[in-house]
Backbone bond lengths (Angstrom), bond angles and torsions (degrees), N, CA, C in turn:
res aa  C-N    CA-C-N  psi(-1)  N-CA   C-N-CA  omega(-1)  CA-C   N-CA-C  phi
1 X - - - 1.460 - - 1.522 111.71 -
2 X 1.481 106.51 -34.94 1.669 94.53 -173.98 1.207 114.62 -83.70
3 X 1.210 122.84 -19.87 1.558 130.25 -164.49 1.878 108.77 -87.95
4 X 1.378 111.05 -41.18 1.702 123.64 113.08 1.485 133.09 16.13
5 X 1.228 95.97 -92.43 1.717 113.33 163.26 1.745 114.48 -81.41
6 X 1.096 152.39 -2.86 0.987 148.88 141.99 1.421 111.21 -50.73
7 X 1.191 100.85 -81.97 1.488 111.00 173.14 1.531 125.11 -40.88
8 X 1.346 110.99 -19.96 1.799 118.81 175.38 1.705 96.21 -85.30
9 X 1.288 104.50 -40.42 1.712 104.85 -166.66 1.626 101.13 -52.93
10 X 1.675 103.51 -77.68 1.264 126.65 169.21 1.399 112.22 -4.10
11 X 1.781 121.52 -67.24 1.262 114.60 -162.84 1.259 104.05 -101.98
12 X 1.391 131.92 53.27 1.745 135.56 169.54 1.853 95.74 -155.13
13 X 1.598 116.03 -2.83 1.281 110.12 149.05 1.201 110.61 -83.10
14 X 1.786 114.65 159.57 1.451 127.89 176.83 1.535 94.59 -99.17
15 X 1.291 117.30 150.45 1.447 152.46 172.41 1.584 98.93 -28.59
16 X 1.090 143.93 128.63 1.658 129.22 175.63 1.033 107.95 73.46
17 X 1.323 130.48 44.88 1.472 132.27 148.91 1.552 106.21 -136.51
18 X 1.458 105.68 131.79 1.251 107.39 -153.87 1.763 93.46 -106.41
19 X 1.659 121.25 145.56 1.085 131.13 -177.38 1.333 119.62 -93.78
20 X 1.534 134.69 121.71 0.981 113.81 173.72 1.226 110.70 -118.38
21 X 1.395 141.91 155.15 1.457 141.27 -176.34 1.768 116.70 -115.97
22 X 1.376 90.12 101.85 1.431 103.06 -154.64 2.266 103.71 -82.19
23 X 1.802 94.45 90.83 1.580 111.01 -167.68 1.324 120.84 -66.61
24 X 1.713 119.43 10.66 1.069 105.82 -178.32 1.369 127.53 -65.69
25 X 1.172 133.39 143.45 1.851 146.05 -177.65 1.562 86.98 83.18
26 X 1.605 144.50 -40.90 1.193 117.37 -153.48 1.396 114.02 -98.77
27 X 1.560 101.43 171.42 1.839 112.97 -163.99 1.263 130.27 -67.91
28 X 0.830 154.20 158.61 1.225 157.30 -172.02 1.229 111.27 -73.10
29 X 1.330 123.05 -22.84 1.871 146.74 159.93 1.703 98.20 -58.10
30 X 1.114 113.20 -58.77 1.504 128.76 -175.26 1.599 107.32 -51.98
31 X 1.248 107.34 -58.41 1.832 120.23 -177.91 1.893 100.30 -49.70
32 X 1.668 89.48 -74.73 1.783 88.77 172.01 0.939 132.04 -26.35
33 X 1.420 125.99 -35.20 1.714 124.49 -157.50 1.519 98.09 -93.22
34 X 1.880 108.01 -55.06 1.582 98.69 158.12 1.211 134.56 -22.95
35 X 1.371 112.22 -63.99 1.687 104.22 179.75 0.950 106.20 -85.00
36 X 1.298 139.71 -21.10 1.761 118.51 167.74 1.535 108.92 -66.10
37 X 1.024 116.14 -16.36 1.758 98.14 174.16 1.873 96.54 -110.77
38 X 1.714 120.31 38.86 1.820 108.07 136.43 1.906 71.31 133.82
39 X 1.450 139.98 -64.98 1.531 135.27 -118.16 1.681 83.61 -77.83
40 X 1.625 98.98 127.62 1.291 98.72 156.48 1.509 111.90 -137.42
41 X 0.957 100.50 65.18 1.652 116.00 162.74 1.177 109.22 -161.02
42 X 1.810 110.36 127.95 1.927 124.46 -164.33 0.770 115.19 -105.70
43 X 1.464 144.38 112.04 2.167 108.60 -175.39 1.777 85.98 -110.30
44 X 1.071 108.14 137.58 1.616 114.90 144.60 1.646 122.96 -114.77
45 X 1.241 82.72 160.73 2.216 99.21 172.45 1.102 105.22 -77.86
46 X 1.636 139.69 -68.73 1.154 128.94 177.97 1.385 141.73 -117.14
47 X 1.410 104.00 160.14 1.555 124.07 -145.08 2.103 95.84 -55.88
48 X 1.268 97.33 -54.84 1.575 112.74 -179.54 1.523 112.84 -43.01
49 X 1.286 104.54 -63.12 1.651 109.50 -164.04 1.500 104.19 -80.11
50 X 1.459 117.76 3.55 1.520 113.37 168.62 1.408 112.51 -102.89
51 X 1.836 115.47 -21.34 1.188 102.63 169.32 1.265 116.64 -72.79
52 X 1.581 129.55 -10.72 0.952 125.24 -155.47 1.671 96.84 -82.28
53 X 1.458 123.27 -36.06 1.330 147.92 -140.98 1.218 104.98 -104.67
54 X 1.247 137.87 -51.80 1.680 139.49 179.74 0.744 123.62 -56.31
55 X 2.127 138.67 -43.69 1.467 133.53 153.14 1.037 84.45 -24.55
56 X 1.720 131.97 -95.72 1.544 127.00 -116.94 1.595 97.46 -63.99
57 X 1.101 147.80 -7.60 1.576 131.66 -152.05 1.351 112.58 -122.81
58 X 1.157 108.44 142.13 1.972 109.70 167.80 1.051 132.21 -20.70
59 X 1.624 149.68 133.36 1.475 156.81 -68.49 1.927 70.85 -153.36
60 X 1.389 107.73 -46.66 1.615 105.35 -157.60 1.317 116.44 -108.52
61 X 1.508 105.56 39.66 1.429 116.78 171.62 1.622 103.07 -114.40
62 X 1.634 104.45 129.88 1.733 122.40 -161.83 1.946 91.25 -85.66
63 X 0.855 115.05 130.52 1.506 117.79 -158.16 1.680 97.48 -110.70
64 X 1.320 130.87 114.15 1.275 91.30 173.46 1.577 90.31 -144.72
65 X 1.602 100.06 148.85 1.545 125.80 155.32 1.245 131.78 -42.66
66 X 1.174 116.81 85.27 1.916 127.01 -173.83 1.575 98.55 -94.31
67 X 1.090 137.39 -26.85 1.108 94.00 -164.67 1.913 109.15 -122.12
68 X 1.858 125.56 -148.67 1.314 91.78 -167.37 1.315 104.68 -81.22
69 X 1.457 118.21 156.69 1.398 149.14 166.08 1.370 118.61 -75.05
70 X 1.467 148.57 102.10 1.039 155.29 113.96 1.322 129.01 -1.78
71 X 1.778 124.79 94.89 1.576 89.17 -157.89 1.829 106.92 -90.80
72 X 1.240 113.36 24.64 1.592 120.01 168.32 1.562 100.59 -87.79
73 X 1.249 126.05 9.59 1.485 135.73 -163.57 1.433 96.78 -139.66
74 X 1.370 136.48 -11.39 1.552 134.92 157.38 1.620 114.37 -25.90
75 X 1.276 105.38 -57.36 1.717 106.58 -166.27 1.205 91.78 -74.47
76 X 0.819 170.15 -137.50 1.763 168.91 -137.25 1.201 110.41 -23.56
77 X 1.287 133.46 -47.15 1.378 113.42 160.19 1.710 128.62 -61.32
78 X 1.571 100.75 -47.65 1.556 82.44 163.10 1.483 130.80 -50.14
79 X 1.636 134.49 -26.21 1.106 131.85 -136.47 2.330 84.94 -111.54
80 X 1.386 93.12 -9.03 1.613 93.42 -163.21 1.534 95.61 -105.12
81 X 1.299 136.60 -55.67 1.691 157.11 -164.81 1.314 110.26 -63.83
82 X 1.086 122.62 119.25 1.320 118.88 163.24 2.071 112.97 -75.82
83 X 1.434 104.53 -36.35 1.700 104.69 161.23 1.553 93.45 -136.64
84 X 1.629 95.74 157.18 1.408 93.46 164.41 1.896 108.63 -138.44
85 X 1.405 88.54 125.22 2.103 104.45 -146.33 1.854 92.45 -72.76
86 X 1.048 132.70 -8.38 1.309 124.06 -124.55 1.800 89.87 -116.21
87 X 1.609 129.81 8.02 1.049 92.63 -160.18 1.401 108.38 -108.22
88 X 2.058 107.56 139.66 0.856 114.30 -165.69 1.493 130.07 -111.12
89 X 1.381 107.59 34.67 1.865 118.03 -161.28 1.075 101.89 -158.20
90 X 1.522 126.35 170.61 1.459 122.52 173.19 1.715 88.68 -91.68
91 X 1.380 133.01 -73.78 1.522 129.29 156.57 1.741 112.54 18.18
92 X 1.210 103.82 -63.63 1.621 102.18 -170.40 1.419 110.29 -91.81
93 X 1.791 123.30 -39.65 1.797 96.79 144.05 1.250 150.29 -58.66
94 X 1.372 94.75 -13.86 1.726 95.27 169.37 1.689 117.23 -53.92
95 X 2.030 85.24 -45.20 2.032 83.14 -177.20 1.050 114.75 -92.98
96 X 1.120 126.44 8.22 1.560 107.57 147.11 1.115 116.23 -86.47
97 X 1.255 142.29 -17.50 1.409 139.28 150.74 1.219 111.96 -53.94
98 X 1.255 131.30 -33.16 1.229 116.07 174.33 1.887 122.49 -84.29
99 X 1.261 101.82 -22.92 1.348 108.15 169.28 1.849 122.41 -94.45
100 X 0.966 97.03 -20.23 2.044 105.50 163.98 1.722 95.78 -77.81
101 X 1.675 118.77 -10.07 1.765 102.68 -171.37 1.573 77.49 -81.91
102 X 1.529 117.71 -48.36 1.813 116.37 -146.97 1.891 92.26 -74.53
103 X 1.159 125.26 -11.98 1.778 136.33 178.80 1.543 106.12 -79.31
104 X 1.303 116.96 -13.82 1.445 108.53 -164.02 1.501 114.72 67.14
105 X 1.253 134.64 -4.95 1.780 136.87 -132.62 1.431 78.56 -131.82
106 X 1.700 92.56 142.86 0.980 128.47 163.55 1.608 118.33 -101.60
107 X 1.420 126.79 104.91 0.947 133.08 -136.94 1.778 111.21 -117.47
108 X 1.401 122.72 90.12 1.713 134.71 -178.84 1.509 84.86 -42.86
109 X 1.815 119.21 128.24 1.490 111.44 129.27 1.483 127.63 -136.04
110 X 1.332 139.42 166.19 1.286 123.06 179.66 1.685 92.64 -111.20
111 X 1.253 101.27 166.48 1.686 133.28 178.11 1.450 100.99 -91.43
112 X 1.538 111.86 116.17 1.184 128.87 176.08 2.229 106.95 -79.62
113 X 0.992 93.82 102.20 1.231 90.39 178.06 1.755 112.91 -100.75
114 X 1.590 105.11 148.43 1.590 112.12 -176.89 1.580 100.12 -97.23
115 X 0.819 120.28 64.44 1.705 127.22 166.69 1.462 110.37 -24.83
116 X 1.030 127.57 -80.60 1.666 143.11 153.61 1.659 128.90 -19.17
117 X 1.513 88.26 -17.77 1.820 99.91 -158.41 1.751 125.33 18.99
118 X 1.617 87.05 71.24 1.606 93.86 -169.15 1.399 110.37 -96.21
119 X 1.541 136.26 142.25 1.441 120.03 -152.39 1.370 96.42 -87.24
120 X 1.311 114.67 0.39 1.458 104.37 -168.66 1.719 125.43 -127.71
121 X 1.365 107.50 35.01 1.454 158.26 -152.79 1.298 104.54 -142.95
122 X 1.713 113.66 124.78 1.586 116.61 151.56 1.282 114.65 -68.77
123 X 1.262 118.24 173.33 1.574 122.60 159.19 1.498 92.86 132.88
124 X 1.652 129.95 148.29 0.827 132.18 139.03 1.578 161.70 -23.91
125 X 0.958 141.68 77.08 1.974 125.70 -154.42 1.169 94.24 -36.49
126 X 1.371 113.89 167.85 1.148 126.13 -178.11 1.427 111.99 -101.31
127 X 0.794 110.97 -5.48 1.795 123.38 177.33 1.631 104.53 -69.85
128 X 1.571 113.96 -32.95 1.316 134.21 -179.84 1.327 123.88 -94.57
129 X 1.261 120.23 16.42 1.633 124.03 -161.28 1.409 95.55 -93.93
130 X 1.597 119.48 -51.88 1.487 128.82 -165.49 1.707 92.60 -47.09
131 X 1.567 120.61 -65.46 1.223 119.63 -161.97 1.287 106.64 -65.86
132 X 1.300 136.03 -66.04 1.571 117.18 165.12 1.308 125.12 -19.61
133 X 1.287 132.11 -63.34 1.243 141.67 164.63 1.655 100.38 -28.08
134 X 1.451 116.93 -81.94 1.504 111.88 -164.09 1.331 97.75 -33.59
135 X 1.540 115.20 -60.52 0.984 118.46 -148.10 1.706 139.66 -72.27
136 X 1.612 93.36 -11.86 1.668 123.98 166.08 2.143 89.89 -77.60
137 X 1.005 128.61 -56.23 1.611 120.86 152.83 1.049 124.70 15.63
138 X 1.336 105.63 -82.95 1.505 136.11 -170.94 1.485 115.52 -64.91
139 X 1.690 110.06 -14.27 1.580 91.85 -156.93 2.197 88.67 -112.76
140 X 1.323 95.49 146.07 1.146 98.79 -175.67 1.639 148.36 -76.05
141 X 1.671 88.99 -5.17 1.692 99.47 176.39 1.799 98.16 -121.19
142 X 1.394 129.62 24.84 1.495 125.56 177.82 1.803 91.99 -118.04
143 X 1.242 96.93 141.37 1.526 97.60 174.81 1.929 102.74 -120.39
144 X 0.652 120.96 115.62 1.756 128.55 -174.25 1.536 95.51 -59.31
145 X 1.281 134.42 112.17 2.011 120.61 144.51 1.147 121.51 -110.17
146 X 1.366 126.38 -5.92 1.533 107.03 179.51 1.617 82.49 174.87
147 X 1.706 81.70 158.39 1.489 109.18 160.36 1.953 117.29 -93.38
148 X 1.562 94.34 155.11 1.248 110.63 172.49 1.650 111.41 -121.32
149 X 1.674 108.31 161.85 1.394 105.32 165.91 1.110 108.98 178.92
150 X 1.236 116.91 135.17 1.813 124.72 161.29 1.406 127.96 -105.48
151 X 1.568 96.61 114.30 1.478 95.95 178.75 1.440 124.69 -62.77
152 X 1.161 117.81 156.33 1.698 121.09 160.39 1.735 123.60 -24.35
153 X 1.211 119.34 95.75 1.502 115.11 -166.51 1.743 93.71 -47.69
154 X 1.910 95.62 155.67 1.383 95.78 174.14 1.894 83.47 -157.83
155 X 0.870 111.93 167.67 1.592 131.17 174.27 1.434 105.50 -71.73
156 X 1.005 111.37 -54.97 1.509 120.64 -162.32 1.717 104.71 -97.04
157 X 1.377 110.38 98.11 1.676 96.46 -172.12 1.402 117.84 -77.35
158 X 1.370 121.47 27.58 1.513 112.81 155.79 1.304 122.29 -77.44
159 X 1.682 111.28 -25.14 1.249 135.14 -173.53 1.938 106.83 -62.27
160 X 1.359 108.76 -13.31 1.402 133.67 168.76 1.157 122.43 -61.31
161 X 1.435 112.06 -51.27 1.868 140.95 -141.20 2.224 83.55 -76.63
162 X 0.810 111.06 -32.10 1.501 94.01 -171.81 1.520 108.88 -71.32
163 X 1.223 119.64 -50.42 1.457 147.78 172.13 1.661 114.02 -33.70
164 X 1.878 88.62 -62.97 1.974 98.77 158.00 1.103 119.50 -38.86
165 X 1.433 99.14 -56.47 2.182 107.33 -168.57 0.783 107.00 -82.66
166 X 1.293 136.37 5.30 1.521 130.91 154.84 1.573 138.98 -88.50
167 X 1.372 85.84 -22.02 1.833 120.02 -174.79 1.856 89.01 -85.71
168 X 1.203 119.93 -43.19 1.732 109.10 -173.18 1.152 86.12 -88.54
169 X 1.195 167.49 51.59 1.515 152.91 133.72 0.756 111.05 -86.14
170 X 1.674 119.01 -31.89 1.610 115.88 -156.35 1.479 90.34 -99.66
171 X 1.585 115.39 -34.65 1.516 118.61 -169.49 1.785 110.60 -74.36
172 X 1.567 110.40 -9.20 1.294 101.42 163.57 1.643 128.87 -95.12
173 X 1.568 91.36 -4.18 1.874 106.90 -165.08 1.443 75.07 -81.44
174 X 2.008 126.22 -67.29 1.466 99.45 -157.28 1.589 122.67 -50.66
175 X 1.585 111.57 -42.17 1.712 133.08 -165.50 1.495 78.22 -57.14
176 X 1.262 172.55 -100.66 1.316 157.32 -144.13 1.439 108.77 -46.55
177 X 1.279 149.70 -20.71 0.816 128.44 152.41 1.930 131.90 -111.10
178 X 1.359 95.52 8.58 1.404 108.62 164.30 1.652 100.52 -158.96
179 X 1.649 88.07 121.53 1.573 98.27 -172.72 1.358 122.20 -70.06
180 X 1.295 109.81 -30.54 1.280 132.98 -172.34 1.628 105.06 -25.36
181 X 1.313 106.06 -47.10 1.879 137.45 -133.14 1.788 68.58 -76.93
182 X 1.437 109.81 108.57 1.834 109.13 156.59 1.206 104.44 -116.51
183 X 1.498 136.07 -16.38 0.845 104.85 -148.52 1.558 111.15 -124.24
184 X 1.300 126.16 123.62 1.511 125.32 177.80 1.312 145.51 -101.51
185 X 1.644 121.58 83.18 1.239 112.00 -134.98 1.343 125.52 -120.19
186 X 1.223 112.70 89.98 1.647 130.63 -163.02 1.583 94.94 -124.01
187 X 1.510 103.09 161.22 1.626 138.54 143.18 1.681 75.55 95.12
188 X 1.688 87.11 136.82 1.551 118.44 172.42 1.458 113.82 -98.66
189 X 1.750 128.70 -150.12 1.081 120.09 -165.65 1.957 114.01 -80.02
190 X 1.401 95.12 -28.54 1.728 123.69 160.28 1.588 129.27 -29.90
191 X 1.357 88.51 -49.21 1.728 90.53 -169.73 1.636 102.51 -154.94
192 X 0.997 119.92 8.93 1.486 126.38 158.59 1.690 118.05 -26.66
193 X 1.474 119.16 -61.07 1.247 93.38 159.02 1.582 136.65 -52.86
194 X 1.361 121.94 -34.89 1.179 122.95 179.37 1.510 108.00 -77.65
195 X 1.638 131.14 -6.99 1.040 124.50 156.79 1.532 135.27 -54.23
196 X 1.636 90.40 -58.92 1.495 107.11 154.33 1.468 146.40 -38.05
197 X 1.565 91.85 -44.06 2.152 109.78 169.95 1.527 90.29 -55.07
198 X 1.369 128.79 -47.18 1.704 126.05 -150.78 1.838 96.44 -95.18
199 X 1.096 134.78 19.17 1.427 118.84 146.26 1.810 76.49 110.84
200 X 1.072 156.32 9.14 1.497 133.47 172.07 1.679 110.28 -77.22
201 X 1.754 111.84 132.45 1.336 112.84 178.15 1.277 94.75 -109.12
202 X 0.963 136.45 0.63 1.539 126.15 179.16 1.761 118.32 -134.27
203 X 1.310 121.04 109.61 1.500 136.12 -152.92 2.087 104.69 -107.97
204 X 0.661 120.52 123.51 1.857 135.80 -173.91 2.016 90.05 -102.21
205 X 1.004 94.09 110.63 1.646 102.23 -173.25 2.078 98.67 -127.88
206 X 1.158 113.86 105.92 1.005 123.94 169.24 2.182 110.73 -99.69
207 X 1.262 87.89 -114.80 1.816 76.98 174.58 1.331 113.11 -49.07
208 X 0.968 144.19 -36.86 1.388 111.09 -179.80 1.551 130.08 -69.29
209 X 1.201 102.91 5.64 1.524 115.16 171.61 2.040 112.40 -116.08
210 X 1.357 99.87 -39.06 1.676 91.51 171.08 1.460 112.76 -133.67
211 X 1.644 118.27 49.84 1.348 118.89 177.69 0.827 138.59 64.36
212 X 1.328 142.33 152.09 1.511 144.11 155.33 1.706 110.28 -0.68
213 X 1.426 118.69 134.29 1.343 109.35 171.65 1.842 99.82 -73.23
214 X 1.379 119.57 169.58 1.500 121.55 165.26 1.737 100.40 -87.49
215 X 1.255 114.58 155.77 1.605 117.91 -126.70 1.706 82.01 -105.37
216 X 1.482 123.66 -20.08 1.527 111.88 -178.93 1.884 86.80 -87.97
217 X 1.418 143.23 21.58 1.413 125.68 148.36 1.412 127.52 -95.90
C-alpha cells in the first residue's frame, strides 16, 4: 500500500516539489518501504522516536525536524537532523547555534511560522518572522532555507488557500532579502494540492503516504 501511494503522490506532484513523509507514530517497516519505493526526505515530531529510528535507516535519507523543538532537546536534535524546519523563537536559535558551534555543523533551518495565529499552535506570528529571519542571519553555524507552516485544519482544503497566499508573501518578502530562503513548506496530506497552486515546493505527507494512523496512536 505505501509504495502504492508514493508512487500516486509522486506522479500528481510537479517536478521541484520536494516530498516529505511525515513518520510520526509509524514503524520503522513503514519508513523503509517509503524510501524503497523513491522518498528520501523524513520529517518527524519527536526527538525520541527519531532517535530511536535513524541508526536503523539509510546514510541518504534528509531527516528533518517538523515538529515543536524543545530547546533542552537542541543537542540531540542537532546531532540526529539533517534540517530542523520548526524553529520558532530567537531563544531556540540561539541553542542551536550554540550546539551546531560545539557540532562543528553547519546547520539548514526554516522558521516555523503561525500563519493562523492559533493560541494553541507553535510557530511564530507572522508580524515576527522578518526579525527572526535577520536574526537566524547573524548567527554563524544556522543557515536559514525556507519557511514552514500549517494552516488551521479545515475539511474543505480550499478553506487553506488563504493561509497558503499568505505564508508565500511573507516567504517571498524575506527571499528578497536573503536568497538563500528556497524553500516553502506547507500543505499536508489534505490539501497539498491546493498547497502547491499557492507557490509551496515542499509538501509534509503523512496519511496520504502510510494511511490512517491506528486509533490507540
Amino acid at each position: 500500500m505505501i509504495t502504492e501511494n508514493v508512487q500516486r503522490v509522486l506522479k500528481c506532484v510537479p517536478e521541484g516539489v520536494t516530498v516529505l513523509a511525515a513518520a510520526k507514530t509509524r514503524t520503522l517497516e513503514m519508513v523503509r518501504e517509503a524510501y524503497q519505493a523513491g522518498l528520501r526526505h523524513v520529517g518527524h515530531n519527536y526527538v525520541q522516536e527519531a532517535a530511536a529510528m535513524i541508526p536503523a535507516m539509510r546514510e541518504d535519507i534528509h531527516w528533518h525536524m517538523i515538529g515543536h523543538l524543545q530547546r533542552n532537546k537542541a543537542k540531540v536534535a542537532v546531532g540526529l537532523f539533517s534540517m530542523i524546519d520548526s524553529v520558532d523563537s530567537q531563544r531556540l536559535a540561539d541553542e542551536l547555534e550554540k550546539q551546531a558551534l560545539q557540532s562543528e555543523k553547519l546547520l539548514p533551518v526554516m522558521i516555523e511560522v503561525n500563519i493562523g495565529e492559533e493560541e494553541a499552535k507553535s510557530g511564530i506570528e507572522p508580524d515576527l518572522a522578518f526579525q527572526l529571519a535577520r536574526h537566524i542571519q547573524g548567527l554563524a553555524h544556522l543557515r536559514l532555507v525556507g519557511i514552514m507552516t500549517m494552516g488551521p485544519l479545515a475539511e474543505d482544503a480550499e478553506d487553506s488557500r488563504t493561509y497558503f497566499r499568505k505564508t508565500r508573501m511573507l516567504y517571498e518578502l524575506i527571499k528578497r532579502e536573503m536568497p538563500d530562503v528556497n524553500y516553502l513548506s506547507m500543505g499536508m496530506s489534505h490539501d497539498y494540492l491546493v498547497a502547491i497552486e499557492e507557490g509551496a515546493n515542499m509538501i509534509r505527507l503523512g496519511t496520504a503516504i502510510f494511511g490512517e494512523r491506528a486509533k490507540n496512536r
